[in-house]
C-alpha positions in Angstrom: 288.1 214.4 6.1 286.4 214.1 3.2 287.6 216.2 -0.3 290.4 217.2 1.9 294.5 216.9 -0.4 297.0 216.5 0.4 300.9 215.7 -0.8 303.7 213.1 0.1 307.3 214.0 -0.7 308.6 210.1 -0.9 305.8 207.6 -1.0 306.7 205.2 -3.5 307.8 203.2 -0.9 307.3 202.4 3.2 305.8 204.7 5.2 305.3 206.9 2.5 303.5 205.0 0.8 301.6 203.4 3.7 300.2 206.4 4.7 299.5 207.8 1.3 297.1 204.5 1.1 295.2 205.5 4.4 294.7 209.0 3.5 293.1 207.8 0.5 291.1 205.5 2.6 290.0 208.2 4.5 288.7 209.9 2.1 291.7 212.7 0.6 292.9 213.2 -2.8 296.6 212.6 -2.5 299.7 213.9 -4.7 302.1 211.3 -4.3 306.0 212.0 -5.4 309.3 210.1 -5.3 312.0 209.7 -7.9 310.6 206.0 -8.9 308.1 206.9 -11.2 307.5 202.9 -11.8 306.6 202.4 -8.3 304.1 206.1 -8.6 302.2 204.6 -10.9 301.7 201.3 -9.4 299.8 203.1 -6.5 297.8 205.3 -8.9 296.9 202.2 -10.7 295.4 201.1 -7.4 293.4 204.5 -6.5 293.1 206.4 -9.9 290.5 208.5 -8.8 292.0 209.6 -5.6 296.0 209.9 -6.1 298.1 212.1 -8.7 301.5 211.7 -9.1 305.0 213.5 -9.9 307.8 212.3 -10.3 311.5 214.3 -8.9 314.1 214.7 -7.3 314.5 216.3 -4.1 318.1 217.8 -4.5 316.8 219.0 -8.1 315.7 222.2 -5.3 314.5 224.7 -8.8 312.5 221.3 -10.2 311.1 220.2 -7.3 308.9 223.4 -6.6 308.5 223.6 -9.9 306.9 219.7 -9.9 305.2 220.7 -6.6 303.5 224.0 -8.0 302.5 221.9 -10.9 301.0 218.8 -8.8 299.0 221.7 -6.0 297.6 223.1 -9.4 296.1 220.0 -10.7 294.5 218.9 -7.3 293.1 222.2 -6.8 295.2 223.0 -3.8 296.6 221.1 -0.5 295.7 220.8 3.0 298.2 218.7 4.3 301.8 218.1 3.5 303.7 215.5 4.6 308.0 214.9 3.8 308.8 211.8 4.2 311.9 211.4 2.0 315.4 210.3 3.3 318.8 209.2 2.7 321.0 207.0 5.3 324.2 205.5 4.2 326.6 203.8 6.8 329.9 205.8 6.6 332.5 204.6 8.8 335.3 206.0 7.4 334.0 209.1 6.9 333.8 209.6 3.3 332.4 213.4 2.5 330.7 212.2 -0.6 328.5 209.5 1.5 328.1 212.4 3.4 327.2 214.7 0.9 324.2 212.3 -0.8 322.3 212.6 3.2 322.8 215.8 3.5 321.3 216.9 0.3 318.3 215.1 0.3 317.6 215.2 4.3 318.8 218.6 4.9 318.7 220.9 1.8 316.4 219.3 0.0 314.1 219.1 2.9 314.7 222.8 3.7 314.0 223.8 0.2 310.7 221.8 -0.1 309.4 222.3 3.8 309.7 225.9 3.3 307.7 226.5 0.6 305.4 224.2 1.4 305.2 226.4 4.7 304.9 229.7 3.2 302.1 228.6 0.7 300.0 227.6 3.5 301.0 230.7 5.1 299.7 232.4 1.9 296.2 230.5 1.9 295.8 231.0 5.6 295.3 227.7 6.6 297.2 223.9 6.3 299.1 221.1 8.1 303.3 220.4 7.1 304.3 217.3 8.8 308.0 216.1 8.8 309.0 212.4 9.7 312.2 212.8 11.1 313.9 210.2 13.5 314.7 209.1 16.8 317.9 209.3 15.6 318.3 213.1 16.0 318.5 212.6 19.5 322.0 211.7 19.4 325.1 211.2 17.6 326.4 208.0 16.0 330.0 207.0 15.3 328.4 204.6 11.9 325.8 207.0 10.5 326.9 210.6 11.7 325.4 212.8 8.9 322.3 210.7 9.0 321.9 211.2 13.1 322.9 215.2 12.7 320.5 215.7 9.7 317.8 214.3 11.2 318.6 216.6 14.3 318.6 219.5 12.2 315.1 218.5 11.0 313.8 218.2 14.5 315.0 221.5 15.5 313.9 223.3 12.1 310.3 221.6 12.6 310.5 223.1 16.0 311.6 226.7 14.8 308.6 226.6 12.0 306.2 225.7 15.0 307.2 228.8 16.8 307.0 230.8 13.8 303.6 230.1 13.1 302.8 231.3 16.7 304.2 233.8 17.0 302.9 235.2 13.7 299.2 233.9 14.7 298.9 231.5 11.7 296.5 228.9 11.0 299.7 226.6 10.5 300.2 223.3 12.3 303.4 221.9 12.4 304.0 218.2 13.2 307.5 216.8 13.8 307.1 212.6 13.6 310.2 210.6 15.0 309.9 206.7 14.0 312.3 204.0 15.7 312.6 201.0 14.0 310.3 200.4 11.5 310.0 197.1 9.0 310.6 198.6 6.0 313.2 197.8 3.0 316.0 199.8 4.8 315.4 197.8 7.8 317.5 194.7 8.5 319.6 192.6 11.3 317.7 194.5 14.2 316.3 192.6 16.9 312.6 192.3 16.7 311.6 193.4 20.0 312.7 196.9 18.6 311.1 196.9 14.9 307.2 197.9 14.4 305.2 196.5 11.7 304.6 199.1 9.1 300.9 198.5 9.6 301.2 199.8 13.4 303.8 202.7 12.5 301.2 204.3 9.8 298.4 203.7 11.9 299.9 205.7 14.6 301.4 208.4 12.2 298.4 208.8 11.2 296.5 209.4 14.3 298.8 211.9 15.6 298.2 213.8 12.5 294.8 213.7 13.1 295.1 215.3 16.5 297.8 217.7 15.3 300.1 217.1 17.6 303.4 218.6 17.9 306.4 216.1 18.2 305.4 212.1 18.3 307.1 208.7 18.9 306.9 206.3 17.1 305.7 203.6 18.2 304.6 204.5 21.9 307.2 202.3 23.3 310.0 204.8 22.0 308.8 207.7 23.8 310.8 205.6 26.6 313.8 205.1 24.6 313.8 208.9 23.9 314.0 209.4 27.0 317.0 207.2 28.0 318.3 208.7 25.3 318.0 212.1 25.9 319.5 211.6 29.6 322.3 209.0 29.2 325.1 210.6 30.0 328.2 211.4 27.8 330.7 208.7 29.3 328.4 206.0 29.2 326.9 206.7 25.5 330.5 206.8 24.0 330.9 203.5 25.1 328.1 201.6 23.6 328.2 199.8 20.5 
């Protein structure tokens, strides 16, 4: 892994920011970005050799690949690329502008990020785009319905770019993460048994982008409660809390 790059969209904080520190670890030069610069530069301070930093916002869609042309340019390219920004508001009654603030970061500015990211590795004929997405896009939920559906949108469009890079014979590999609960700073009032440490959640992240694999849990225990998911049936899931 050594002199490999590579760039987080959202690691000023969580898992972003937990994986960014094991990349390092392991030996990349990492562009880190989020839209708290304060909290960039504390990690640089930590690793100034190894991590470079930009500061934007994803729904600034013309700034951003500007910012992320900028940042590929001063590492000297990327290998792997990672989005792990996201917005989640509870919206009971509906409000459109709650809505509004998931939607653009999960869904258009992901979609304007992820695909260039996709073509440029397209272009260089090699590279890695990794999304983490949710257990959540497996299903609807009556508190946090644009959160669920954009994150189901991001499974599906991970899925679409996977296909596209075989069918056109690239050397692109596309990863599609889906965490459950993770202890993080969004995280509260959820019954332990169902929350992973941050340390485990990277740690597996991390491993499954190692082995390139294609659509990952986690932790392991939630392939299980994907699959309840997935097969509970409509009568039954409207009725749960």
């Amino acid at each position: 892994m050594e002199n490999k790059k590579a760039i987080i969209v959202g690691a000023s904080s969580g898992i972003g920011k937990g994986l960014a520190e094991q990349l390092v670890q392991d030996g990349y030069v990492v562009g880190i970005t989020g839209r708290r610069e304060e909290k960039l530069l504390s990690i640089q301070e930590k690793y100034p050799e190894k991590v470079v930093i930009s500061a934007f916002d994803v729904t600034e869609h013309t700034h951003s690949i500007n910012c992320l042309q900028k940042l590929i340019q001063e590492m000297g390219g990327v290998d792997l690329f990672v989005y792990c920004s996201g917005q989640g508001v509870k919206n009971e009654d509906l409000s459109f502008l709650l809505d509004y603030k998931v939607i653009r970061v999960n869904i258009t500015g992901f979609t304007n990020v992820m695909t260039f990211m996709f073509k440029y590795m397209q272009n260089q004929g090699h590279g890695h785009v990794v999304n983490i997405s949710s257990v959540a896009g497996l299903r609807g939920n009556h508190m946090h319905a644009a959160y669920h559906a954009s994150k189901s949108y991001q499974c599906i469009y991970m899925e679409g770019l996977r296909k596209k890079s075989y069918k056109r014979h690239l050397n692109v590999k596309v990863t599609d993460i889906r965490p459950g609960f993770v202890k993080t700073e969004f995280i509260a009032d959820r019954p332990s048994y169902l929350v992973a440490s941050l340390e485990k959640a990277v740690k597996q992240i991390y491993a499954a982008i190692r082995k390139q694999r294609k659509v990952v849990y986690i932790t392991k225990r939630y392939m299980i409660v994907a699959f309840l998911m997935k097969t509970f049936p409509c009568f039954l899931y409207d009725r749960c809390p």
